[in-house]
C-alpha positions in Angstrom: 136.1 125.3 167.1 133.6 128.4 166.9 133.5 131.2 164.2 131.1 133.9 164.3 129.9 135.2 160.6 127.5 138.0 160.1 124.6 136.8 158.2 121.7 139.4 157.1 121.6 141.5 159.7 122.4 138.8 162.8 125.6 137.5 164.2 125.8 133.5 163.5 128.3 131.3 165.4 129.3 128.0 163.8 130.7 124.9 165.3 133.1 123.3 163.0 134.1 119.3 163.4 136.5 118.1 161.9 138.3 114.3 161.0 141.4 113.4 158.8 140.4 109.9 157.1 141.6 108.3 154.0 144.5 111.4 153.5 140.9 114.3 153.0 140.7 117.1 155.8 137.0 117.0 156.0 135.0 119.7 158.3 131.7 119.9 158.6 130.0 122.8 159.4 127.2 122.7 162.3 124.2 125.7 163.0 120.7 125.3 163.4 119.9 127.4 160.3 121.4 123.7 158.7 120.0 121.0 161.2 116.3 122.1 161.2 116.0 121.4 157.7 117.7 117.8 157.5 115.3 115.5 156.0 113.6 113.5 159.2 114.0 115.7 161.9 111.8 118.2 160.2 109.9 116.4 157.7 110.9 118.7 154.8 113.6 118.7 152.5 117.2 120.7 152.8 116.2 123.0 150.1 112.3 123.9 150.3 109.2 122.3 152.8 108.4 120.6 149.0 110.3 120.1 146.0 110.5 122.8 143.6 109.7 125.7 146.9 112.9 127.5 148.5 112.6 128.1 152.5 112.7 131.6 152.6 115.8 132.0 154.9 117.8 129.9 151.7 120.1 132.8 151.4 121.1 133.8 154.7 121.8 129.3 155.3 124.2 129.5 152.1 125.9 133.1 152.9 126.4 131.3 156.0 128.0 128.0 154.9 130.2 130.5 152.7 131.6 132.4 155.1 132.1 129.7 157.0 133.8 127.5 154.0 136.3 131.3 153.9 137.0 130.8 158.2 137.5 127.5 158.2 141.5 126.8 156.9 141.8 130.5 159.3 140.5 128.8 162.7 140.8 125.0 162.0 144.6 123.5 162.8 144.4 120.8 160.2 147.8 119.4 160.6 146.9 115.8 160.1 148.8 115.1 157.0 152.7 113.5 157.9 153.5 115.6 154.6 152.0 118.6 155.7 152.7 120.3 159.3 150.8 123.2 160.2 147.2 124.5 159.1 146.9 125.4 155.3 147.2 128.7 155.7 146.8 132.1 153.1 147.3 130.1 149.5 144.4 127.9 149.3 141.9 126.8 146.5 138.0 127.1 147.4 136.2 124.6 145.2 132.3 125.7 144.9 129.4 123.3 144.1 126.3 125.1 142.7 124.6 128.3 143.3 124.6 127.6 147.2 128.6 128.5 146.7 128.1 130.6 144.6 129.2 133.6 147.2 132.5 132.2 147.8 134.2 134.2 145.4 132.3 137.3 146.2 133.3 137.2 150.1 136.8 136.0 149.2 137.3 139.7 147.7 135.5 141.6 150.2 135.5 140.2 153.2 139.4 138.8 153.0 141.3 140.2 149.9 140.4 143.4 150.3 141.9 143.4 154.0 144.9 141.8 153.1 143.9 138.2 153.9 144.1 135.2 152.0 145.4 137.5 148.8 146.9 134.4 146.7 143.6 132.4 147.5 140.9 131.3 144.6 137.9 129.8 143.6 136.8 127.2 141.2 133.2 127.1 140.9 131.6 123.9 139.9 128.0 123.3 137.9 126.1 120.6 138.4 123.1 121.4 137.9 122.3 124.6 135.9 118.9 124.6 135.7 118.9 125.8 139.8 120.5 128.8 139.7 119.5 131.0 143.0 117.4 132.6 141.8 115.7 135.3 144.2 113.5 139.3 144.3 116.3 141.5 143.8 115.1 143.6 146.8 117.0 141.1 148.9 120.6 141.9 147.7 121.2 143.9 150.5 120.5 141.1 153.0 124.3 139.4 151.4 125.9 142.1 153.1 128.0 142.6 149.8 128.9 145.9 147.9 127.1 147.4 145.4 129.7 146.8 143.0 128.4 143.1 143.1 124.9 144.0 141.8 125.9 143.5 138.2 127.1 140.1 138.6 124.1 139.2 140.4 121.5 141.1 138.3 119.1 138.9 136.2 115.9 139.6 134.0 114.4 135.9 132.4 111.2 134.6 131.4 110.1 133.5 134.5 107.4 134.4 137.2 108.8 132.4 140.1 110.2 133.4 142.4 109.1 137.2 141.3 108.3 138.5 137.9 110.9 140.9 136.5 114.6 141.8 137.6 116.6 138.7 140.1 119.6 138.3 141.6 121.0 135.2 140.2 123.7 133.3 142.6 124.8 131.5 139.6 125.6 134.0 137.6 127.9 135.9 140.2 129.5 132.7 140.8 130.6 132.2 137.2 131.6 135.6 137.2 133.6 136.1 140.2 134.9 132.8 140.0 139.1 132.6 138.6 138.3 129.0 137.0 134.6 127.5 136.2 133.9 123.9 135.8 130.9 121.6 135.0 130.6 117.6 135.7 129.5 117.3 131.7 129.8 118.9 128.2 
């Protein structure tokens, strides 16, 4: 199944695949943004060509597998379940993991709830690892296609240089504010 998502200021399609085993829908979610990164086709990492360095096109991959995580219950027929008949349709839970997700909530309300769609929908947003937070320039807002009633849950001033001294947009920090429920894996 294809779904095209805007991304920055391009048109992406994604393939989705997807397999019922053990009683899980599971979809996975297929554009080259995603497979020229995979460790061993590229010799880099999924994250950065070296630990501790983002790619520069981090932002528009994860706006990507958001907006595709909001499409997929809408395209995908996952009617696999003998308890279930039908795909999952408008009341559904998004569960986010990290700052990569952390535009799930964000998109939910703009892109959906605001047009009537998936109104009764939410997100959980899950930390497991706080000390990466998606953190980027806060020049490159624009390029998540979002309002700028968002810019306050995004804005960001710390202690840090990398990646630019001053004012960021912090994925994190828009997740755990947008978010209805936030969890973490520890105290």
């Amino acid at each position: 199944v294809l779904a095209e998502v805007r991304v920055g200021d391009s048109i992406e399609t994604v393939r989705f695949f997807h397999c019922y085993k053990r009683g899980v829908d599971r979809v996975f979610v297929d554009n080259p943004m995603f497979l020229e990164k995979v460790w061993g086709k590229t010799g880099s990492k999924i994250y950065g060509p070296k630990a501790g360095l983002d790619y520069k096109e981090n932002q528009l991959r994860f706006s990507l597998l958001c907006q595709a995580a909001l499409e997929a219950p809408r395209v995908l027929n996952l009617n696999n379940n003998k308890y279930f008949s039908g795909p999952y349709g408008e009341d559904v839970i998004f569960i986010g993991n990290d700052w990569h997700t952390a535009l799930l909530p964000c998109y939910l309300k703009t892109m959906y709830q605001s047009n009537g769609i998936y109104k009764h929908a939410k997100v959980a947003f899950c930390i497991h690892n706080i000390a990466y937070q998606g953190r980027f320039p806060f020049t490159d807002f624009s390029s998540l296609n979002l309002p700028d009633e968002f810019r306050g849950s995004f804005d960001f001033i710390d202690g840090y240089e990398l990646p630019v001294k001053g004012r960021k947009i912090n994925w994190m920090k828009a997740g755990i504010l947008e978010s209805d429920r936030v969890l973490t894996v520890s105290p």
